[in-house]
Z-matrix of the N, CA and C atoms (Angstrom, degrees):
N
C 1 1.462
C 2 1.524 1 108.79
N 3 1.908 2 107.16 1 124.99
C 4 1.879 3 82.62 2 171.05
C 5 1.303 4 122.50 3 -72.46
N 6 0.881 5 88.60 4 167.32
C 7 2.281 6 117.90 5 177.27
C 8 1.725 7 83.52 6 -60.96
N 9 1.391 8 133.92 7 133.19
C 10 1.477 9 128.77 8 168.00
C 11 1.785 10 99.19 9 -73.17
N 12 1.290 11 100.09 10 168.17
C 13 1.742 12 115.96 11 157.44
C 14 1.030 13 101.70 12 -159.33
N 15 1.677 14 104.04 13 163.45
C 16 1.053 15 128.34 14 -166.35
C 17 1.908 16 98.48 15 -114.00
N 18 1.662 17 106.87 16 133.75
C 19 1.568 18 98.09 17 152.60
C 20 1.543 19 121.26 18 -116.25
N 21 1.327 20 89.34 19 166.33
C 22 1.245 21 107.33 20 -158.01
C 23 1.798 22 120.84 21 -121.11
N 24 1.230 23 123.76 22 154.21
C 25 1.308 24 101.75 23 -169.28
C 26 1.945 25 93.22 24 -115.40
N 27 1.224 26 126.23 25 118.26
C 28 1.557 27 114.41 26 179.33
C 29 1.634 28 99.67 27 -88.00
N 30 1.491 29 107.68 28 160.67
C 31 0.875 30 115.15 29 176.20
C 32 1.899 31 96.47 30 -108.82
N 33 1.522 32 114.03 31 154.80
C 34 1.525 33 107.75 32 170.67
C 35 1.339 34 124.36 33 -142.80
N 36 1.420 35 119.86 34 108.25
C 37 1.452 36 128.63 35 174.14
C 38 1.118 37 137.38 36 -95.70
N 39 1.323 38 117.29 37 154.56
C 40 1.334 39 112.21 38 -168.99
C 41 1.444 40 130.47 39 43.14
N 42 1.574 41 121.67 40 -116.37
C 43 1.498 42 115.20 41 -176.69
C 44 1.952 43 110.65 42 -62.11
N 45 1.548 44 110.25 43 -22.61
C 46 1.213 45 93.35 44 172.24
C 47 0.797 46 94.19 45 -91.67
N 48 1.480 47 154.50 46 -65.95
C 49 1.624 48 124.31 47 -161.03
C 50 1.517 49 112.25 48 -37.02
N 51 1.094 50 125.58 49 -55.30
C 52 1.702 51 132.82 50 -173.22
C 53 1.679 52 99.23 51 -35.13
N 54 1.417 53 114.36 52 -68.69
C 55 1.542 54 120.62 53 -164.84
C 56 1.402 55 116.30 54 -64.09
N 57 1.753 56 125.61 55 -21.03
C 58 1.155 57 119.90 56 157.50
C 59 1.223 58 113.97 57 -109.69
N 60 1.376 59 132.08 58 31.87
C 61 1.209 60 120.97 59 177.23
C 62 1.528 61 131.57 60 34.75
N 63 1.180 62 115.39 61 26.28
C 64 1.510 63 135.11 62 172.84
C 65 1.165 64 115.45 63 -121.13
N 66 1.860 65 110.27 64 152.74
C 67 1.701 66 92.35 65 156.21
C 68 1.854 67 122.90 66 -102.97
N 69 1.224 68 121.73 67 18.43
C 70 1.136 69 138.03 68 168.38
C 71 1.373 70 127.57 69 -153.69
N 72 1.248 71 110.17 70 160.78
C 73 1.288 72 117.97 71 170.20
C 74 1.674 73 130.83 72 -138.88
N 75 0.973 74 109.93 73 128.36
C 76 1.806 75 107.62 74 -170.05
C 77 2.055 76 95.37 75 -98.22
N 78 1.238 77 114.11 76 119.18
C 79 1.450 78 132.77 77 170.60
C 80 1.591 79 106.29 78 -135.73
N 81 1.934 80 92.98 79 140.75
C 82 1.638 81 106.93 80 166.66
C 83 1.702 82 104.30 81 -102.81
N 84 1.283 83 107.27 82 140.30
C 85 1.332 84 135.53 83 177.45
C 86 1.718 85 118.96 84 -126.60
N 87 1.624 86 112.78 85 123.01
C 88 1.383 87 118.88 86 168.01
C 89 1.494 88 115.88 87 -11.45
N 90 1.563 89 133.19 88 135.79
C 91 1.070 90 103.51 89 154.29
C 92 1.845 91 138.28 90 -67.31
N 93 1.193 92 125.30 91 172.25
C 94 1.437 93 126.51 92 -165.50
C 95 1.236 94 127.53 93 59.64
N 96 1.634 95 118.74 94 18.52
C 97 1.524 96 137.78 95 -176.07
C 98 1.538 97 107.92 96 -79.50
N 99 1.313 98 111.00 97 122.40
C 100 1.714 99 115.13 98 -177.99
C 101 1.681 100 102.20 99 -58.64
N 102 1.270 101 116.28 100 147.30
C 103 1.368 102 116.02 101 150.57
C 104 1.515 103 125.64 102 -29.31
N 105 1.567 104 115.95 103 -62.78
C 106 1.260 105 104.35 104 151.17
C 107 1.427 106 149.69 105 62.53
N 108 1.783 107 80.67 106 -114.07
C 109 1.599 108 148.91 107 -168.48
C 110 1.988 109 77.09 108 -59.92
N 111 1.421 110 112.70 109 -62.66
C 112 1.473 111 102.77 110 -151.16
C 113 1.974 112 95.75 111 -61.64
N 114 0.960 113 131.04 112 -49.23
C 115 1.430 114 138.96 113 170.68
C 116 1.471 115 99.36 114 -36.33
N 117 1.244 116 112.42 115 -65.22
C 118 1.749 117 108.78 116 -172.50
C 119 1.606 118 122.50 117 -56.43
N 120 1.714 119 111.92 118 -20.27
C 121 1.121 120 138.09 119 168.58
C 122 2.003 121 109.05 120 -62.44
N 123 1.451 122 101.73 121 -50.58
C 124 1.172 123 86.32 122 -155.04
C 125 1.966 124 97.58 123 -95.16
N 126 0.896 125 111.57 124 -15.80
C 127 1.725 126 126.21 125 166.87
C 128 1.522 127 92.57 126 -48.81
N 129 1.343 128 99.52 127 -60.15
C 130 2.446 129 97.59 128 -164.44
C 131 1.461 130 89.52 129 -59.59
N 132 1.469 131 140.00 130 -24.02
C 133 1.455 132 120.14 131 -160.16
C 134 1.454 133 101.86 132 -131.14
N 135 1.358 134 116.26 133 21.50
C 136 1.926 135 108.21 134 142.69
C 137 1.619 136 92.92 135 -163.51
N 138 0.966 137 111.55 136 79.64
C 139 2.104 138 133.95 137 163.18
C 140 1.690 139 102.40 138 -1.77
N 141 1.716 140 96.91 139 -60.28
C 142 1.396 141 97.21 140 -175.87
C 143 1.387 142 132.74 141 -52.32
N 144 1.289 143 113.25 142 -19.85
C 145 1.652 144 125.98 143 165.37
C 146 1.233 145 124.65 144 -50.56
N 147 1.585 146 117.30 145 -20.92
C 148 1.319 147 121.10 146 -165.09
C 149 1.169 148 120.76 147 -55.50
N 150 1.847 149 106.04 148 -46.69
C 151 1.647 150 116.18 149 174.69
C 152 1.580 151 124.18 150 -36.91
N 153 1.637 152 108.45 151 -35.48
C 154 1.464 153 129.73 152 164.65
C 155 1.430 154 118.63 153 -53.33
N 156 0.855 155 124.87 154 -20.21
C 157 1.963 156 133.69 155 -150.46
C 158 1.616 157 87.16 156 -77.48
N 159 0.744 158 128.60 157 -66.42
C 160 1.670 159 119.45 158 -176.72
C 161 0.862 160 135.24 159 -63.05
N 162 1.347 161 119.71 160 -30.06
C 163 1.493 162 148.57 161 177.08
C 164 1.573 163 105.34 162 -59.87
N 165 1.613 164 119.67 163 -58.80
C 166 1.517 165 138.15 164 -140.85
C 167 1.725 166 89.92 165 -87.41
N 168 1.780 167 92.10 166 117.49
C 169 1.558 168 97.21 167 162.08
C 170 1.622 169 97.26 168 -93.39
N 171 1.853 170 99.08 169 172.21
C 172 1.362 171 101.51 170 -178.88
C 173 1.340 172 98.26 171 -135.47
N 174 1.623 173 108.19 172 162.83
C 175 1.630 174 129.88 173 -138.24
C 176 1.541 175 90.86 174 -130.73
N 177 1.366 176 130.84 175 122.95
C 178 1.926 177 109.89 176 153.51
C 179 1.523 178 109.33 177 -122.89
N 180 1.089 179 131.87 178 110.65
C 181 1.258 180 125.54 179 -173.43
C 182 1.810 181 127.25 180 78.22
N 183 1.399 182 108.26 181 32.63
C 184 1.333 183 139.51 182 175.57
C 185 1.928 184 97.00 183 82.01
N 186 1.566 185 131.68 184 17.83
C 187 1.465 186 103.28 185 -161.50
C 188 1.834 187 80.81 186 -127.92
N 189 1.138 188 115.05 187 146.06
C 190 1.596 189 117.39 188 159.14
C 191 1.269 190 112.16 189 -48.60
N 192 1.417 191 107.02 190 134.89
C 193 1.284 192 121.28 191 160.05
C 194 1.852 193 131.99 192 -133.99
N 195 0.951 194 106.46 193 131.64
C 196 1.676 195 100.52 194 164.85
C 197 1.481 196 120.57 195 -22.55
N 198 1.147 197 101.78 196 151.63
C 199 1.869 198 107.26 197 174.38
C 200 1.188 199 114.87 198 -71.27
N 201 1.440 200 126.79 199 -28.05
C 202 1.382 201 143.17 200 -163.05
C 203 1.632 202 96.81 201 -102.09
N 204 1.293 203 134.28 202 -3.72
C 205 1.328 204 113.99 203 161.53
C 206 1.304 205 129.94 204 -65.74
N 207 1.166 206 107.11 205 145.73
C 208 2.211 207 104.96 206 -164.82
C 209 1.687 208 85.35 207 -91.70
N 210 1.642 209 92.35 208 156.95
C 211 1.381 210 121.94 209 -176.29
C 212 1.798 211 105.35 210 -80.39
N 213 1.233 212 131.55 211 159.78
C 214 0.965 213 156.96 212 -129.05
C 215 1.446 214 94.38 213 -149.43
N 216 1.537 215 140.65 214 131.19
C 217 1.294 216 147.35 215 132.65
C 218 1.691 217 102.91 216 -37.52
N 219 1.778 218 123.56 217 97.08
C 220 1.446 219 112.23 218 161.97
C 221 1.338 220 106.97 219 88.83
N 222 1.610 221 104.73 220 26.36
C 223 1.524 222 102.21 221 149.86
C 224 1.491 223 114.86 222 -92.64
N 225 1.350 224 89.62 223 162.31
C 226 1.794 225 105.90 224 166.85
C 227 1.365 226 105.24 225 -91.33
N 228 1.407 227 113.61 226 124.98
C 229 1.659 228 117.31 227 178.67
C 230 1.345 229 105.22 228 -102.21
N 231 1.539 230 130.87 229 137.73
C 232 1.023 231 112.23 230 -169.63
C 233 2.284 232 102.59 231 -142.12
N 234 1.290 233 102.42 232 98.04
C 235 1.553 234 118.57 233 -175.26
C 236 1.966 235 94.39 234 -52.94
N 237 1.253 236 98.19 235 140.93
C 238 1.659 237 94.86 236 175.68
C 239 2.071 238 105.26 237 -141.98
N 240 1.238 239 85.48 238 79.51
C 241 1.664 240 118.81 239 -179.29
C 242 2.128 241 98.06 240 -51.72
N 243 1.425 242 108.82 241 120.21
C 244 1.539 243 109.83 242 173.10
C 245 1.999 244 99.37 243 -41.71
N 246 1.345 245 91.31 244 129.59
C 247 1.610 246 85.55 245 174.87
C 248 1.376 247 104.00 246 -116.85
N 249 1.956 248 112.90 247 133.28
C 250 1.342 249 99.61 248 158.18
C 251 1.115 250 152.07 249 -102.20
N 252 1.643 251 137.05 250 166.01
C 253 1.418 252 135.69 251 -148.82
C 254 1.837 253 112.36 252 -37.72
N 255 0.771 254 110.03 253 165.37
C 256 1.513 255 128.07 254 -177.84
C 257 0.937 256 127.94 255 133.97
């Protein structure tokens, strides 16, 4: 039987929008995978993000959430990169 997952649609601003040149992204993830997981995803596949990793709160369905909240089949993930003034 497979392992279920859930996908997900990320949203991406600023320094992540910049590194994929998009403003979203649709990814499947294991089920019971922390939010996280989607950050740790996109760090292994553009390095330069890393400086971000501490910085970036995370969003599921427009409300803050913990890092350790599990993903949802058909949430909106949403990375929230320090933004500056303007």
């Amino acid at each position: 039987m497979p392992e279920s997952t859930v996908r997900v649609t990320i949203k991406l601003f600023a320094a992540y929008q910049e590194a994929y040149g998009v403003s979203e992204l649709v990814r499947q993830f294991p089920g019971e995978t922390a939010v996280s997981a989607v950050l740790d995803d996109l760090i292994a596949e553009h390095p330069e993000l890393e400086k971000w990793r501490e910085l970036t709160r995370f969003g599921i369905n427009l409300q803050f959430v913990e890092p350790d909240t599990l993903l949802q089949n058909g949430d909106e993930v949403v990375l929230v990169p320090p933004v500056s003034g303007g």
